[in-house]
C-alpha positions in Angstrom: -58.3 -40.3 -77.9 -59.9 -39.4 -81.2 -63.6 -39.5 -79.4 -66.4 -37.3 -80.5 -68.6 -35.5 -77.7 -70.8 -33.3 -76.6 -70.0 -30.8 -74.4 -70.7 -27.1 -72.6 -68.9 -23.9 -72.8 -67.8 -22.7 -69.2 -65.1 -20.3 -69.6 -63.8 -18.5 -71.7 -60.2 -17.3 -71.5 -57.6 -15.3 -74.0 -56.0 -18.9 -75.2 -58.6 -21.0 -74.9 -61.9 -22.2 -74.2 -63.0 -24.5 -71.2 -66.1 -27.4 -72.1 -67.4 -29.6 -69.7 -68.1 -33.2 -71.0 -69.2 -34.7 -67.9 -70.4 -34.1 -64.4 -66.3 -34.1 -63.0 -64.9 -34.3 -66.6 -63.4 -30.9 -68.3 -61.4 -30.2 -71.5 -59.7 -27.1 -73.1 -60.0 -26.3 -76.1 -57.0 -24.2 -77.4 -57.6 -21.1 -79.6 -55.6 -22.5 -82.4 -58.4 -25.4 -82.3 -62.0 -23.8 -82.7 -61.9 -23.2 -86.1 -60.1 -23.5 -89.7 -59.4 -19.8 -90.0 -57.7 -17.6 -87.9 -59.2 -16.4 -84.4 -58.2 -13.2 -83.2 -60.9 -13.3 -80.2 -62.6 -16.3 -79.3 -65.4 -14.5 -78.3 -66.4 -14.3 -81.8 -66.3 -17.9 -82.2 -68.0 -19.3 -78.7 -70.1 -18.1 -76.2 -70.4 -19.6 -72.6 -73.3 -21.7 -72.1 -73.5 -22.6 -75.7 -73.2 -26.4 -76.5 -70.7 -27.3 -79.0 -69.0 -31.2 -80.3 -65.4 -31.2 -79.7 -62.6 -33.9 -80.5 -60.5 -35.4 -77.8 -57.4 -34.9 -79.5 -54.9 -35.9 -76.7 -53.3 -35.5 -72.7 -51.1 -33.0 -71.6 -48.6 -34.3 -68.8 -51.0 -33.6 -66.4 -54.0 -35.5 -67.3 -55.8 -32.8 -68.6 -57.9 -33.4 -71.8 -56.7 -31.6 -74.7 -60.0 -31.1 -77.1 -60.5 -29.6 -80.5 -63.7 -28.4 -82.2 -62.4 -28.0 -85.3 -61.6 -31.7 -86.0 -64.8 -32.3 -85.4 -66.0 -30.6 -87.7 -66.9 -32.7 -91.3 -63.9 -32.0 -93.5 -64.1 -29.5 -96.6 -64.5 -31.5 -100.0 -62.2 -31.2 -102.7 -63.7 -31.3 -106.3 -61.7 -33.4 -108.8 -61.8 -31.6 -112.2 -65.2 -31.7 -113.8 -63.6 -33.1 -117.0 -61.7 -36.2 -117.3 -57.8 -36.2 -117.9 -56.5 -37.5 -120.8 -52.3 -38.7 -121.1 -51.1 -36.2 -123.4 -50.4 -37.6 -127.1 -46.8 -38.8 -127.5 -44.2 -36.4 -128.7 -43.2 -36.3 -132.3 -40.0 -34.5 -131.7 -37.1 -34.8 -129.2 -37.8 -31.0 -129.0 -41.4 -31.6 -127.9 -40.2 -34.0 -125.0 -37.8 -31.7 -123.6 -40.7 -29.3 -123.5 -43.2 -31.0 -121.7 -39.9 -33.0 -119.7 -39.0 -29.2 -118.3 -43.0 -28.0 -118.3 -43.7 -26.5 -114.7 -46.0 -28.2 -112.6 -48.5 -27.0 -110.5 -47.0 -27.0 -107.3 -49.7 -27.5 -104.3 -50.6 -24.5 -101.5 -48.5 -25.1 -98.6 -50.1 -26.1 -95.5 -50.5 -23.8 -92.5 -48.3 -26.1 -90.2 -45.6 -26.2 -93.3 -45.7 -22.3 -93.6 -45.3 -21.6 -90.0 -42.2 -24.2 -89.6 -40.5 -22.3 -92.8 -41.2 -18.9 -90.7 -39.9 -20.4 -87.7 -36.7 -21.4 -89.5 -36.2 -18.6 -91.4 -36.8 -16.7 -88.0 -33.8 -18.8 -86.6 -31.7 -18.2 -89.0 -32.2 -14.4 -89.0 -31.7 -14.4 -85.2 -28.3 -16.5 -85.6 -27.0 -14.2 -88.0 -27.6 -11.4 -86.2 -26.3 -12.4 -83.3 -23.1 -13.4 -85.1 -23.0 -9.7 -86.6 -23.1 -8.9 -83.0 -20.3 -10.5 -81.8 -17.8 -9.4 -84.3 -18.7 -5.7 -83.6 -18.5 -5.6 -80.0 -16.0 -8.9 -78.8 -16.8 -8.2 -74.8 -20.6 -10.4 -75.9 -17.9 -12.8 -76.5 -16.3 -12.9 -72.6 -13.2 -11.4 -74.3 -11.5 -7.7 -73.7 
């Protein structure tokens, strides 16, 4: 696991892509791993034939190698502000460090994996409720009369 290879397109399907690594030795690469934005169709991403560097990134219970092209790809940099940062000077009044202690901070863009969990348990939630509402309007859901 974690390997970097080189590998051929040989199908292309709705979910995924199949890439051949070695004569008998075959990988998918799932939809949700070809790149770092959103694909709607694959096709737009990978052709077969083409040659592309994938990422063994596990095996499913089968044996089957679970591959991913975009962890293979160099990771985006992040800049650090240009200009140095500098402590702020101390507070001359108790006033001024209540300000800065109740200040907002920037709070960081959540990750994609983070964002879909909170949709997924918000999506729960919803579900539960309504099914609650549910049974209290009609009891027989319930197995009563």
């Amino acid at each position: 696991m974690g390997s970097i290879m080189t590998g051929k397109i040989t199908g292309i399907t709705k979910f995924g892509a199949f890439v051949t690594l070695a004569p008998g030795k075959s990988g998918l690469v799932h939809i949700s791993e070809i790149a770092n934005s959103y694909v709607n169709d694959i096709r737009e991403h990978l052709s077969e034939g083409q040659e592309v560097t994938v990422k063994v990134i596990g095996f499913d219970e089968s044996g089957r190698i679970n591959l991913s092209i975009k962890a293979a790809l160099p990771q985006p940099v992040r800049f650090k502000s240009e200009a140095p940062r500098r402590s702020p000077p101390p507070p001359n009044t108790r006033q001024q460090q209540n300000d800065r202690a109740f200040s907002p901070q920037p709070v960081p863009e959540p990750s994609f994996e983070d964002k879909l969990k909170r949709f997924m348990q918000d999506s729960d939630s919803k579900i539960s409720g309504l099914k609650q509402y549910a049974d209290k309007k009609n009891p027989r859901r319930r197995g009563g009369k």
